[in-house]
Every structure is written in C-alpha cells, then in structure tokens.
N, C-alpha and C positions, 0 to 999 in steps of 0.2 A: 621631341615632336618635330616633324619636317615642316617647314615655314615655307610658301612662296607666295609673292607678292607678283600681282602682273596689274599693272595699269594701261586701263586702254579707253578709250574715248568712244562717245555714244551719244545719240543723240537720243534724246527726252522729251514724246509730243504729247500733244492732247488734253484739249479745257477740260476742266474740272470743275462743277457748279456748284454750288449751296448756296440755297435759296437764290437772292439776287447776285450774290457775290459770285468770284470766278478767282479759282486757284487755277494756273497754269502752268505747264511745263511746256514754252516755244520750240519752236521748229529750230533746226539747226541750217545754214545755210550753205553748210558744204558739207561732204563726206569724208567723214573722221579717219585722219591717216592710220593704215593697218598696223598694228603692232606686231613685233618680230615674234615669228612661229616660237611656241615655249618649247623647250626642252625636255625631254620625256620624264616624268611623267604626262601629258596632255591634261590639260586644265581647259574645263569650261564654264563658264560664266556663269551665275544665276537668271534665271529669265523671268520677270515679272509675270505674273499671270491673271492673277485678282490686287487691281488698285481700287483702295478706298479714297474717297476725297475726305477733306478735312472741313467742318464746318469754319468759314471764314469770323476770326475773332469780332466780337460786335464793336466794341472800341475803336478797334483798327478801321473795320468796314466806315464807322461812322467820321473817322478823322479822314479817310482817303489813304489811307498807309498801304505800304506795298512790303514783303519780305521774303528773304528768303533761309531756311534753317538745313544747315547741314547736320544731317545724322548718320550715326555709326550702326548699321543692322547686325544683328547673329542670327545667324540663320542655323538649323540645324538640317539633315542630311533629308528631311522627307521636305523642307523649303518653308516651315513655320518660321513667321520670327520670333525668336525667345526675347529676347532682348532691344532694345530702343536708345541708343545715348546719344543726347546733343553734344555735337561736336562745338559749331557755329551757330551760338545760340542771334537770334534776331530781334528778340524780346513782343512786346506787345500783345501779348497772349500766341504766338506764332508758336513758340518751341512744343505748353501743352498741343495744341490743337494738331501739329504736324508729329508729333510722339504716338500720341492717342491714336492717331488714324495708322502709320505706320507698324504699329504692333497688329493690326489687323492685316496687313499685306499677307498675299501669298504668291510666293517665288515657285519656278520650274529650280530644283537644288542645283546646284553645281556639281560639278562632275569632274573627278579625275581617274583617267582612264576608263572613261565608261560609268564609272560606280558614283552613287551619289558620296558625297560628304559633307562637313557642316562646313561654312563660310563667315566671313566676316565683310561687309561692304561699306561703301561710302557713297549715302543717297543726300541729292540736294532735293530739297521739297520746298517749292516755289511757289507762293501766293501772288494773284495779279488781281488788280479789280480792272472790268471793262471800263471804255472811253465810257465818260458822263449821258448816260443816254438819251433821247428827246425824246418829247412831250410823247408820243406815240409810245413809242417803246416801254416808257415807265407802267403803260397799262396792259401791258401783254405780258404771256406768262415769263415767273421767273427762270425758267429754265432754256430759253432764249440764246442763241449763240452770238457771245460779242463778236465786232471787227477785228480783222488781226492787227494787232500793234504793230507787226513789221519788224517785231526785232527777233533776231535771232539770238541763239549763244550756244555754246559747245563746252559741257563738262567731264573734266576727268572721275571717272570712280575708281577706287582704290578697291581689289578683291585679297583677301588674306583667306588663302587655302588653308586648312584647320587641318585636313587629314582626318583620319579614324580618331576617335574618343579614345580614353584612356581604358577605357572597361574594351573596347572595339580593342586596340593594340595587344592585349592585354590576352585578350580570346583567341586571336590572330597571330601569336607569339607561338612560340616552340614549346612554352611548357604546358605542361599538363593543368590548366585552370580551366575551372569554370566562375563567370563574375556574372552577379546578381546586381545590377541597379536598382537600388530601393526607394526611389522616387515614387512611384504608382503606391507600393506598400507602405512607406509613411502616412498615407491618407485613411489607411484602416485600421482598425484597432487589431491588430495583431503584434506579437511580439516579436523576437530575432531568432527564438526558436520555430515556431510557424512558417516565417519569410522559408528559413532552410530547410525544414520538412518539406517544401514542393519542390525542390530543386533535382534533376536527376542523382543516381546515386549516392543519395543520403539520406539517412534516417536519424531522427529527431526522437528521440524515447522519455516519458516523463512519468512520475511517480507518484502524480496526481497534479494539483493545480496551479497556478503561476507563486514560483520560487520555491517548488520541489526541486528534487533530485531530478537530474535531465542525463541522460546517454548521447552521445555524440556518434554514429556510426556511417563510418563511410569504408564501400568495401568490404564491411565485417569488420575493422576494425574500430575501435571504441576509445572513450574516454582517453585517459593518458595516451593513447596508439596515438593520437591526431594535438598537435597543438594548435594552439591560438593565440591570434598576435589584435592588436589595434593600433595600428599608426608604426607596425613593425615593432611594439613592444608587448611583451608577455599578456597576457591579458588579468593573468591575476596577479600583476603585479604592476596593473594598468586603477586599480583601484574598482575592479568588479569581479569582488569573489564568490558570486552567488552563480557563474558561472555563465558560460554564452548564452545557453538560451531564455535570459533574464538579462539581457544587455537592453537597453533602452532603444528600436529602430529607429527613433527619430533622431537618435545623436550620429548615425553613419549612414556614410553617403552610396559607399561600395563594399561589396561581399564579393572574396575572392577565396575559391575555394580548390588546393592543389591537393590533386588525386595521386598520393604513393610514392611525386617524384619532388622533391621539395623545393626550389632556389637556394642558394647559400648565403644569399643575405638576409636570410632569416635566423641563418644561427642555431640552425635546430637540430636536434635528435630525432626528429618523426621519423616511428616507422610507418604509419599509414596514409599521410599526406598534412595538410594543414591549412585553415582557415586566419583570412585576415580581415578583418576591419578596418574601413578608412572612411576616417571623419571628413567633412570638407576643408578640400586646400585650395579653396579661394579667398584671397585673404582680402580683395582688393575695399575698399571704402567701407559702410558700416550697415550692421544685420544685425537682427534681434528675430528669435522666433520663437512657439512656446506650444505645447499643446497640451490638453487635459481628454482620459479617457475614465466614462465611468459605466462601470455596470455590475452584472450579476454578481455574486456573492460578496457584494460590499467592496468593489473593486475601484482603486483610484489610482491613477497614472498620470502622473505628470514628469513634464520633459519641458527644459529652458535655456537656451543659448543664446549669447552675443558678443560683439567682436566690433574694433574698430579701429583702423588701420591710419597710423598721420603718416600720409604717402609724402611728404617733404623730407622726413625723417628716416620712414620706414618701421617707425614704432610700432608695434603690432599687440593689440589686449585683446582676448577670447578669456570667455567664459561658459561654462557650462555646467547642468545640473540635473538631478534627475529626483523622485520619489516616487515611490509603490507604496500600497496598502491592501490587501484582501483579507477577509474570512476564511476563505476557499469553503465555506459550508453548503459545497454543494450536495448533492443525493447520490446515495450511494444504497447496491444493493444487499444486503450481508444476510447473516443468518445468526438469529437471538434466541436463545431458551424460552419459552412458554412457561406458566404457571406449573407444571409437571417436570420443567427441565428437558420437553423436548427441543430442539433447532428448528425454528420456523422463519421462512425468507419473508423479508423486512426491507421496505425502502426508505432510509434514514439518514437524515442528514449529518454531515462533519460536524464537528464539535470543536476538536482541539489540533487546527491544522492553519492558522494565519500566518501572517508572513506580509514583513515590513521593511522595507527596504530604500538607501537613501544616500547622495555623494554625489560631490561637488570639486569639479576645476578649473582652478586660473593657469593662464597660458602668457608669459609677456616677454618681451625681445623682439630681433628686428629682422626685417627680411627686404630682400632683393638688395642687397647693400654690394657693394665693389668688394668688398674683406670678406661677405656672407650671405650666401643667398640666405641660409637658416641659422639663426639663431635666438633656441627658447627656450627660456625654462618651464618647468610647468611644475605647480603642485596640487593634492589633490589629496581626496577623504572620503570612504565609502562604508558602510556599515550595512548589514543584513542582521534578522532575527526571523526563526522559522519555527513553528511549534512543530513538533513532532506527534499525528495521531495513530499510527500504527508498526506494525511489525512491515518484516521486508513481504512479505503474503496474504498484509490487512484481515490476518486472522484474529491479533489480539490488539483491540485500542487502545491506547493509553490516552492522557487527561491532564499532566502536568510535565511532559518533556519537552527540552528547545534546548537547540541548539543555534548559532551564527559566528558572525564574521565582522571584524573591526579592520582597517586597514589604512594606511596614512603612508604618505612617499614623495616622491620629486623624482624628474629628470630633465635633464638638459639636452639639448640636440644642437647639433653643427652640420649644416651640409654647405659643400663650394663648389664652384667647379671653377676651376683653373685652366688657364689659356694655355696649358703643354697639352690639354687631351684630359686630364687626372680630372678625377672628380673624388670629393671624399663627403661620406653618410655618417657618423658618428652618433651615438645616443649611452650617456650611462645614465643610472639609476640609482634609488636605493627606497627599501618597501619592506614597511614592520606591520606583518597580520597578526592577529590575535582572532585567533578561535575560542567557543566555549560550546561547550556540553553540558546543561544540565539536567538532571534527572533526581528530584526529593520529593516524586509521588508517594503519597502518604495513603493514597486509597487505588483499586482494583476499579476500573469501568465497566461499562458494556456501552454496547453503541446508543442508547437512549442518552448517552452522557451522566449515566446516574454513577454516585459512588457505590458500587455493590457490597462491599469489606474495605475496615481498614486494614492495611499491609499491619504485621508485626514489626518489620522496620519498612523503612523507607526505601523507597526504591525500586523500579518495576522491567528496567534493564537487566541487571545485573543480580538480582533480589539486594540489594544494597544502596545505599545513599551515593552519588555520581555528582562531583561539581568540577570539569575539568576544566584545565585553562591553555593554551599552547601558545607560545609567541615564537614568531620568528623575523629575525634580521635577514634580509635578501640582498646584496649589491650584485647589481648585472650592469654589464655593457656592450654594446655591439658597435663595431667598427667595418664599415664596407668601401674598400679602395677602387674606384675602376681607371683602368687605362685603356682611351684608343688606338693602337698598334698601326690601324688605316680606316679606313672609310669604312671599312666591311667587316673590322675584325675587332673586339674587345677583350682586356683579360680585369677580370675580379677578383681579389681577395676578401676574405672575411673573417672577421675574429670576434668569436662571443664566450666570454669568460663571465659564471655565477656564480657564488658563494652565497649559500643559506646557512643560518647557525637558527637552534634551534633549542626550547628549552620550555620545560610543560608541568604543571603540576595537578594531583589530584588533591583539593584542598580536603575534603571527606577522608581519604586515607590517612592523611596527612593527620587530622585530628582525632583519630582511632590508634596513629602508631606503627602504623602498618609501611610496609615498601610501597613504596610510590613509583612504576613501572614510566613515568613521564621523570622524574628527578633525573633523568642520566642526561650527561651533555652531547650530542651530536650538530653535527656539519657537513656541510658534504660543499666539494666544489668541482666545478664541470666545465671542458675549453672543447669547444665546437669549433673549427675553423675549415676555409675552404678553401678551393683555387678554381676560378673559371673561364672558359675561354666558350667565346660566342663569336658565330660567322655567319654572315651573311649574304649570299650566292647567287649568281645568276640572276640577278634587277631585283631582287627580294624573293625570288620563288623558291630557293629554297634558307632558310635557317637552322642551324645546330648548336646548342650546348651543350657541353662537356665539360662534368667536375669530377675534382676528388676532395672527400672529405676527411678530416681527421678527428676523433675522439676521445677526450681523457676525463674520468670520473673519479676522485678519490672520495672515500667514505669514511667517515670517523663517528663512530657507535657505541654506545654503554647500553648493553643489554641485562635486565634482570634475569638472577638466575633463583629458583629454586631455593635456596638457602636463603633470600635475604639481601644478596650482593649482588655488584656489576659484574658482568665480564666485557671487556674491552675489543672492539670490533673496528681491525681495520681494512678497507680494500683499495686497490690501485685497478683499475679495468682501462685499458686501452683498446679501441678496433678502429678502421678503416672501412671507409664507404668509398664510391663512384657512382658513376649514372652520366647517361646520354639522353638528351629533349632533340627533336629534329623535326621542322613542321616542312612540307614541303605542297605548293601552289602550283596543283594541277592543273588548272583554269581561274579567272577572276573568280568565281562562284565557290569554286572547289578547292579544296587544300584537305590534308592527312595528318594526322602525327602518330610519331612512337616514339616512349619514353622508357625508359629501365633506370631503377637504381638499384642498388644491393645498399639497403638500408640500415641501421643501427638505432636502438632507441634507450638510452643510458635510463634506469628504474628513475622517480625522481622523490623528491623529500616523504611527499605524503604516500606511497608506495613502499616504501622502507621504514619509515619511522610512525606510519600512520598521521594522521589529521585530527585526532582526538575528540573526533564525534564519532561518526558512524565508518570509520577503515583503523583495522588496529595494524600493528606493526609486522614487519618481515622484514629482518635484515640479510636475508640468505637467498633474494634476489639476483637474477645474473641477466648482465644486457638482451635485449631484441634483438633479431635480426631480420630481414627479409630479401625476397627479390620482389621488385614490384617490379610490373610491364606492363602497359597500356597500348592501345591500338587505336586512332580514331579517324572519324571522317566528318566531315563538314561540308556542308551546302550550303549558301548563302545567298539570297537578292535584295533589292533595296531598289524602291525609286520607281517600279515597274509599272504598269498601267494594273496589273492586276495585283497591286499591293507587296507589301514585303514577307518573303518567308523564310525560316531558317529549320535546318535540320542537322542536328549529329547522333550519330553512335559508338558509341566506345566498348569495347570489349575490354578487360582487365582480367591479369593472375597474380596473386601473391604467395608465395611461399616463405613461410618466417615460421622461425626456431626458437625454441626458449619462451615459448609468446607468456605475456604475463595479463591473466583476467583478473574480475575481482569475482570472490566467492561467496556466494552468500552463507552466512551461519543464521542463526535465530536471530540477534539483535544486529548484527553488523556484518560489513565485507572484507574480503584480508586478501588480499594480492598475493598470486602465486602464479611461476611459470607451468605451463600447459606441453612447454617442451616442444611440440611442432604442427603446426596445422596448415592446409591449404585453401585459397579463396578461389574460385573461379565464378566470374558475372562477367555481367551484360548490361550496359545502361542506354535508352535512347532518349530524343527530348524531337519535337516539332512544334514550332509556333507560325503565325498566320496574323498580319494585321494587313486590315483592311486601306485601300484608300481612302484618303481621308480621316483615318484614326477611330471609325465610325466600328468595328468590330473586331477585337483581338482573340486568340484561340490560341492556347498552349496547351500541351501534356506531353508529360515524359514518363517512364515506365524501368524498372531496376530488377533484375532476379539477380541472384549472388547464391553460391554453391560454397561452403564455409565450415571444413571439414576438420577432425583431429585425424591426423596424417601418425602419432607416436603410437610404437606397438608395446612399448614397454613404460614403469613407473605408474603414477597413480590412475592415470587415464588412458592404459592399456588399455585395457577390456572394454572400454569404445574407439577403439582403432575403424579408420572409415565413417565413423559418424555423424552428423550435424554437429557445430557446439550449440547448443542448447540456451534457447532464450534470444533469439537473435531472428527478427524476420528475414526469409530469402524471398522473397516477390510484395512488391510494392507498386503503386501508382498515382500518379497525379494526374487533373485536367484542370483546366480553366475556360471561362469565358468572359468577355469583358466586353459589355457595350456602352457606347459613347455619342452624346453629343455634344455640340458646342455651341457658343452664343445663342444659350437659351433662355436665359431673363436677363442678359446684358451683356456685352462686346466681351471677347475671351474671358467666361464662362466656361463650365465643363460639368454634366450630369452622367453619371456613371454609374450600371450594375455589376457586378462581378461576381459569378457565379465560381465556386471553388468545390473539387470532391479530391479527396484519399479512398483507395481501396487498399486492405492490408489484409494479403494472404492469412492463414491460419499456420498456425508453429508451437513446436512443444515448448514449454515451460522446462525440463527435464533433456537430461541425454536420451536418444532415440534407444538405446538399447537394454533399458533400465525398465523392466515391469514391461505390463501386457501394451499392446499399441491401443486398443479398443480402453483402458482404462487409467491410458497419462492424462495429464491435467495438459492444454493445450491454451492457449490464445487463440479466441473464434477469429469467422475472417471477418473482417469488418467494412464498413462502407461508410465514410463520415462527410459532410456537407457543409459550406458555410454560405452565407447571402449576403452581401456588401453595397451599399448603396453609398455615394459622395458625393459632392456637391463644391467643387471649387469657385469660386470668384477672386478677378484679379481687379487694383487696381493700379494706378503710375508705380505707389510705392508698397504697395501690400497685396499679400494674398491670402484670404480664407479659404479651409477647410472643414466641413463638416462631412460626418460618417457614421452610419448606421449601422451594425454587423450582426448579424445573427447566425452563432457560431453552434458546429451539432444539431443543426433546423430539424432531425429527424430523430433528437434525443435516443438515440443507438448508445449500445452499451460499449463504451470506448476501454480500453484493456493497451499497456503498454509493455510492461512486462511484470513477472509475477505476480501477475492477479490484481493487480493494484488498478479499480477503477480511475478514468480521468472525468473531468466533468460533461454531463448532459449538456442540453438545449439550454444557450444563455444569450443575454443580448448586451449589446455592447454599443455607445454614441462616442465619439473621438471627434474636439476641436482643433485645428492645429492654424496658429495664425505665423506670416511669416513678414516682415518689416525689413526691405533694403531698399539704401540710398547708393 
C-alpha cells in the first residue's frame, strides 16, 4: 500500500454551543505557512462539511474545566467517519463526549488525483466555557454568543493517504478478479453460496437445501474445474468439507473470484479460475462477535469469533467457530401412487434430508515483529452429517441413508519482508478427512415417509448393506518468494507440493467375505510451481503479468479386478502452462484488461479414487487443459454530486481438452474426460449508490455458449451441442434502501430487495430424443425481501434481520429435477464487540 503523509496547518473557527456551555475552536491569528506543493500523485485534504458539537461534560461544566482531546479520524472515500481513536486523551468526561460527536462528522473525502480515497487525520476537538456571565446574561437564552477570549492558536493536522482498499487494488490490478465485500451481506441471513450466486458470471447450483450437494460454475466450468482457497489455503483442507457454498459468511471478510487466469501464489492446477476467501486481517487490539440465524425448516446458525492482540509483545490469539442444524423439510412437489396405483401429484414434505454441521479454530503466534511480520499456527476440527432423501432425479426417496465428513489439521504460516526488496509467504499443513457412507435401509419409502415393504436385505443403493469409511492423510505446502528488481518491476516464485495417501474400507463387505474395492492403497503427489514477473508503466496506467507454470502429478493405485485381486496402477503426467494479465488506464475512470492462460488441471484424489459416498472411482483419468482469454472494461466514479457508479463487461473464450465432468448413474457420479469442448459468454455488472448512502441499485447479467467441440469417442454423436444440465443465461438485480440516525446517532434501517432470473436448459444432451419431449429446467424468476436494522455504540454494534427468502414461493429446480426450497423466512442476530 502507498503511504503518504502531508502535514499542513489550518486554522479551526467557530463557537460551538450546548445548552449554556461553549465548546470552541479559536480563531488563528496569522496565516498558516503554505506547505511545499506534494509530489504527484496530488493529494487533497479532507474538507469538514457537517460538524456536530459535543454536549459539554456536566462535571467538567460544573467545576469550570476547560479541555482539549486529540483524535485520530478514518475516514472512508465517500467522507463517513468509520472510525474515532483518542490520541490525547484530556479525561473528565471530554474524550466520550468529543468521540461521540466526532463519529457523526461528515467530511468533503480526500482526493488523490482527483478521485476520492479513504484518509486518516489528526483532529483536535477543543472545549472552552465562556467568561463568567452577569446577572443579565444568565437569564437570556442559552444559546447566546460568548465574548471572544482573544486567544488565538494554530494546529497541525496530520493526513495519511490510505489509497484504494485492498478489494479497490485488487479489482484495479491486472488480474482477472472480481471481489465481493461482504460487509452489507453478513447482516442477512444468507449464506456463501447465495453471496456468490449474485455475482456476475457465476452460477451457484444446489441439490436441495442448506448442506446439499452445491455445483460451482463459472464460465461453464464446475466443481473440481475451479478451486478454493481461504487465507490462500485449500479449503478443504482449511477444515470445511461440506464445501463453499456451506462456508459460514460471517467468518470472511473478502471474496475474490479469478476468472480462467489464476496467480501463482495460489499453487494451483485450475483450469477454470478460482475463488478465495479472506478472513479478517486486522489483528490490531481486541474483538469478539457472534451471530445466530433462525428459521424455516428447523434451521439454526450460529457463527463466533475473537482475537486479542498484546501489542507490547505482538502475541496474537483468534478464535473462531461455527454450527448449522436444519430439517430441510421443506415441500416438495412429487408424484405418489393412489389406492389403484395410479401417480397422482402431491405437495409433500422432506422427510429424510437434515443436515448438521460444526468446527472450530485456534490461531496463536506473533505478528509485526522485526524477525516476522507473520507467524501462526493455527489448529482446527470440522465435522458434517447429511441424510440423504433421494436419487440424483428425486424420483426414488429413500428413509435411512447419510453420509459426512470428519476432518482434523494444523498449519503454520511465516511471512517477512526483508530490507533487500525479498518478501517471503510460506504456509505448510497437514489434514486427516474421514468420510462415511452409510446405507442399512431395512425398508422401501414413499414420499408420505411411510415404510411401504421390508427390503429382503438391507440396502437401497446398491440393493445391499453399504457402511463405507475413507481416511485420508493430506500434507501441502505453499511457498511464495517475491523480489523487487525496481520501483516498477517485480519477480515471483512459487512452489506448492501435496501429498494425499489414502485408505477406505467397506466394513458390510468386509463381514460377508467379499473384495472390498476401498482395501487397495493409493497416493497420489502433485508440485505446482511458478515464475513471475510483474511491471508497472507509465505512473501506473499501464500494468502486466507474466507467468509460467510447471506441473507434476505422480499416481499410485491398486485397482480391483474381476477375479478378486489388485492390479497395480502407476502414472507420472508432466505439462506446462503460461499466461499474460495486462490492465491498462485509459482515463482515471476507465481502464481495460486482457488475460490468457493455456491452463492445466492435474485429476485430483476424489476424481480418481472416488470419495466413498456419492463419486465412485476412475483411475484412467488424463489431465485438463484449456486456453482461457478474457476481455474487459471498466468504468468507474466516486465522490460525485450525482453519487457513485460502477460498470464492467467482460467477454470470455475457453477451449479446454480432455475436460473431465461428473456423470450421473442411478445412485452416483464418476468422473470422466469429455475430450473437448468450447465456452464462449459474456458477462456484465452496473451498480448506482446514491448520495448519501440513501439508495443502492446493482444487477449484472451472464450468457455462456458451452459446447462439446469432439467428433469422435463416447460423445461423438453430440458433436456441436450444449453440455447438458448447465444454464447459459442468467441474471441478477438488487436494490437497497437506507437510512440513517433513525432511533439514535449512527443507526442504520435498511430494505434490500433481491431477484434471479434463470433461463430455461435441458436436463439431457440437445440431440438426444425429440426437442418438444426433453425434460428441461423451466425459466424461473426467484425473489428475496431483507429488512436490517443496525445500531452502533463507542464499543459495540447490533444487527438484526429479517429475510424472506422465495417471497413468491416459485418452483425453484437446480438441476436434475431436484426441487430447492419454497417461501421461507429467516431473522439473523449478529453482535459485534471491539476495543
């Protein structure tokens, strides 16, 4: 972050009244020598615009005291002050009373070059009582202008240019992101999949209701195609295996979401881009916050974190924790047999579909030290259980299937930066999941939840008894070196080596005698590494990076065969990636980018050896590839008279080979390459906030063109066609209105109006059976209503939240037929404690 400091001197007029009392800031008696012209960038001041006075302490008023309290403002770039810290406290009730009032200020923002940004200043806030007044005076009104005392004084304020935000650098950087601040969204009962369904080009897919099965699609590409990181580590091996869109939004601060073209210090194989979460990294003094969501279908959500920082030391303890609980028994519409055994449509509710979920981490070690900016270890413990009520088509319920996730780890982190230019990011790990599959339904349902027959055996998967188990050993670590070459020029390396070992049993087979298709040992180990050089041209207007990547995957596999025995499976797979990011600053407003990578995405454990629930195994997997290339453009204002507005459009093409989907069978999916398909879309986004904060307007909008390109192999004969089950036209809008100090000083009431519309798409290949008689996903139209209610005080802030999610209870479809839930209502508390 660019730092600059400009002190200059100003003069501070005009009485200030309460009641009888008088806070003042005097007249200055000379004109403040000019300060030397800054340096380009051009920096401008904050400009006061609305002062509040402070009620004069009663204590002080009544002793005759006088004082005065230096305070430290944050201002952010529209000229709110976030923030109030006594510097020079003055005691006597002065520091609340001059806090209190000063968090209501509003500033004209500072400005560099023109544009607003956030600030940091240094305000003295002066109490004065007038001369003793006579007999006369004391009965005239309090608001009365005293004598001038005659004194003058002249003070320095201190301004610290902040620059753009980290999310603001971030968007305004050369690579392909888009970041989500989820500040506004932590006040609503929504989850991390929700947040990311309204984002442009990405699609959020789920298999019914909170702690289903979720799809991840950006681009057209899906699941495995896109990784996920939290704090730059794996995410499921971050201790949440239930997967992103079941991530807890109030435990992260930022969503950053890279479309096609990855960075290298992620360490990654993606071939379709990749999503990062970042928790808050402010570590400074101490915070505690907590929140509870409860609603329809038996649904409880709770989220808890705190931290506390001995800044003499730099000792740093966080904590954090999270629990879920639902039914999911919402209504659904299906079709039941009649007294005659005809199929008659029935609105019926879930049965056997809950889902429980819960984990916790400590973080301790030290930061900003001379030897280390970062060093922490951190451990931590997540668990999930999901009942399982139907097939992949919700054609047959079942009544006693569940599967989850157990998971336990640690890692360490180091980061420094050192006075040659070198900086170094370091993080290893290590993370043992344990999966389970069970299945010993002893009876047949129907969606009444009745048992209809007992099975002859057990078991309604497989017609067999199913109690599987899967552990696995993970050690990763990531290493990212940067060097400054000059002012303008950076180079990066990166190295991320994993090792999974892997080892499963079917205990059912096992006590029948049978081969046990988990007994075989496999591993697998993977070294992702990079090289990059970054430049940056012409005062910042244009930026470039440039990598290459390297990739090595060895496999090690015991495959059941046919007879009884193993056959031993091993592979070595090496390839080569590159890519260019280059954003370039057409005007302050305006800037461009365009990205290409020719990407690679090495298969990964549960892809090849399955996951031992619902994905079974293929060892005869061969890497991804792609080109990915992006186009985009940006518009930007801030600070205007007519409010701030932002606009981008991104056009994007992927062409990737080998692509590997997952396929659905009757009970489960199995990963198989697809050999070659092409992406072509279009994504745009405009948002609108008013001045004053008083009206906010987003929507953005995605079509994708997401083709099988192979003429030959299993998926010939739809050469040119859709892949199937995958929407190409989507959309979002929002609206958000606001007030403020409306039952007490920064206060906040807020509606927020939310809609998706989702084109209609076949379920099937397009070329498969008549057009007039495929099974299709309708288009749909869904709606939420959100209502909040923040209050702040010195040290705390409430939230309460309303949400009425599906207002129009529409029949929501993700894919496969698989209803999502109706009309439901949801209240979310979220309290937030820092000193």
């Amino acid at each position: 972050m660019k730092m600059r400091s400009i002190f200059i001197a100003v003069i501070l007029t005009g009485p200030l009244v309460s009641g009888q009392t008088l806070a003042q800031e005097p007249e200055a008696s000379a004109p403040a020598p000019q300060a030397p012209a800054p340096t380009a960038p051009a920096v401008e001041m904050p400009k006061l615009l609305e002062f509040i006075e402070a009620p004069y302490p009663a204590q002080a008023k009544q002793e005759r005291l006088e004082g005065k309290v230096a305070l430290r403002l944050t201002l952010d770039a529209q000229g709110t002050v976030t923030a109030a810290e006594v510097v020079e406290p003055a005691g006597h009730g002065f520091d609340e009373a001059a806090r209190e009032a000063a968090l209501r200020f509003r500033f004209e923002p500072a400005k560099r070059n023109g544009t607003p940004v956030p600030a940091r200043i240094l305000y003295p806030y002066e109490f004065r009582l007038p001369p003793p007044p006579a007999p006369l005076a004391q009965a005239s009104s309090a608001s009365s202008q005293p004598e001038d005392s005659g004194s003058d004084f002249q003070e320095t304020i201190e301004v610290t240019e902040q620059g753009p935000s980290m999310a603001e650098r971030r968007r305004q950087s050369a690579e392909a992101v888009q970041v989500l601040e989820v500040g506004t969204v932590q006040r609503e009962a929504v989850d991390m999949g929700e947040a990311l369904a309204r984002t442009e080009g990405v699609s959020v897919r789920r298999s019914g209701g909170l702690g289903s099965t979720s799809r991840f699609s950006l681009a057209g590409f899906t699941d495995e195609q896109i990784r996920f990181f939290i704090d730059g580590v794996p995410l499921e091996l971050a201790g949440y295996g239930a997967g992103l869109a079941n991530v807890p939004v109030n435990l992260v601060q930022r969503i950053e979401t890279y479309q096609g073209v990855v960075p290298i210090r992620f360490g990654a194989d993606a071939l379709g881009g990749a999503v990062h979460l970042e928790t808050d990294q402010d570590f400074q003094g101490a915070r505690a916050s907590a929140s509870y969501e409860l609603g329809s279908f038996d649904t409880h959500r709770l989220t808890g974190s705190v931290r506390h920082l001995h800044e003499p030391s730099g000792f740093l303890v966080r904590a954090n924790g999270y629990f879920d609980f639902t039914r999911n028994d919402y209504l659904v519409d299906v079709e039941v047999p009649d007294d005659s055994g005809r199929l008659q449509p029935q609105r019926l509710h879930r049965f056997n579909d809950g889902y429980r979920a819960g984990g916790a981490g400590i973080e301790a070690g030290f930061v900003d030290q001379p030897w280390a900016r970062r060093l922490l270890l951190r451990v931590f413990t997540g668990t999930y259980d999901k009942e399982l009520q139907n097939d992949n088509e919700m054609d047959t319920p079942y009544g006693e299937v569940e599967y989850g996730e157990t998971s336990v780890g640690s890692t360490l982190r180091f980061e420094q930066i050192f006075s040659n230019g070198l900086s170094a990011d370091a993080v290893a790990g290590y993370t043992y999941r344990r999966n389970h599959l069970t299945d010993l339904s002893e009876c047949s349902y129907d969606w009444y939840g009745r048992c209809v027959f007992v099975r002859p055996q057990r078991g309604i998967l497989e017609d067999r008894p199913i109690e599987r188990i899967i552990g696995q050993h993970i050690g990763f670590a990531r290493l990212n070196l940067s060097k400054s070459l000059s002012p303008s020029q950076k180079l990066r390396v990166s190295l991320a080596p994993t090792r999974a070992d892997r080892a499963g049993e079917d205990r059912q087979l096992q006590l029948a005698q049978q081969l046990d298709p988990l007994d075989g040992a496999r591993n697998l180990f993977s070294l992702v590494s990079g090289v990059e050089h970054e430049l940056d041209a012409f005062d910042d207007r244009f930026e470039n990076i440039l990598f290459v990547k390297d990739y090595i995957q060895r496999v090690y596999g015991e495959r059941p065969l046919d007879g009884g025995s193993f056959a031993l499976t091993k592979r070595t797979l090496h390839r080569l990636g590159l890519g260019d990011s280059a954003r370039l600053r057409l005007s302050p407003k305006l800037y461009a980018k365009a990205s290409y990578e020719w990407a690679t995405r090495l298969p990964q454990p549960d892809e090849f050896f399955g996951n031992g629930l619902l994905i079974i195994e293929n060892l005869n997997l061969n890497p991804e590839t792609s080109h990915n290339l992006n186009l985009g453009l940006t518009y930007e204002t801030g600070g205007r008279s007519g409010g701030d507005f932002r606009a981008n459009v991104t056009g994007f093409g992927r062409l990737a080979d080998q692509l590997i989907l997952p396929i659905s069978q009757p009970s489960y999916f199995v990963y198989q390459n697809v050999l070659k398909a092409r992406s072509l879309g279009v994504s745009g986004a405009a948002g609108w906030v008013s001045p004053g904060k008083y009206v906010s307007l987003e929507g953005n909008a995605t079509w994708q063109d997401f083709r099988n390109t192979s003429s030959g192999g299993e998926y010939g004969p739809f050469v040119g066609k859709r892949v199937p089950n995958l929407p190409y036209l989507w959309a979002n809008g929002s609206a958000r209105f606001q007030l403020s100090d409306v039952m007490s000083p920064r206060d906040e009431l807020a509606l927020t109006w939310n809609t998706r519309y989702i084109h209609e798409f076949f379920r099937a290949w397009e070329g498969a059976g008549q057009i007039d008689t495929k099974k299709t996903i309708d288009t749909q139209w869904l709606h939420s209503l959100s209502v909040t209610y923040v209050t702040r005080s010195d040290t705390a802030t409430l939230t309460w939240s309303a949400d009425a999610q599906n207002i129009t209870d529409a029949r929501a479809y993700d894919f496969f037929g698989i209803q999502r839930p109706g009309r439901s209502l949801f209240a979310k508390l979220t309290v937030d404690f820092g000193i």
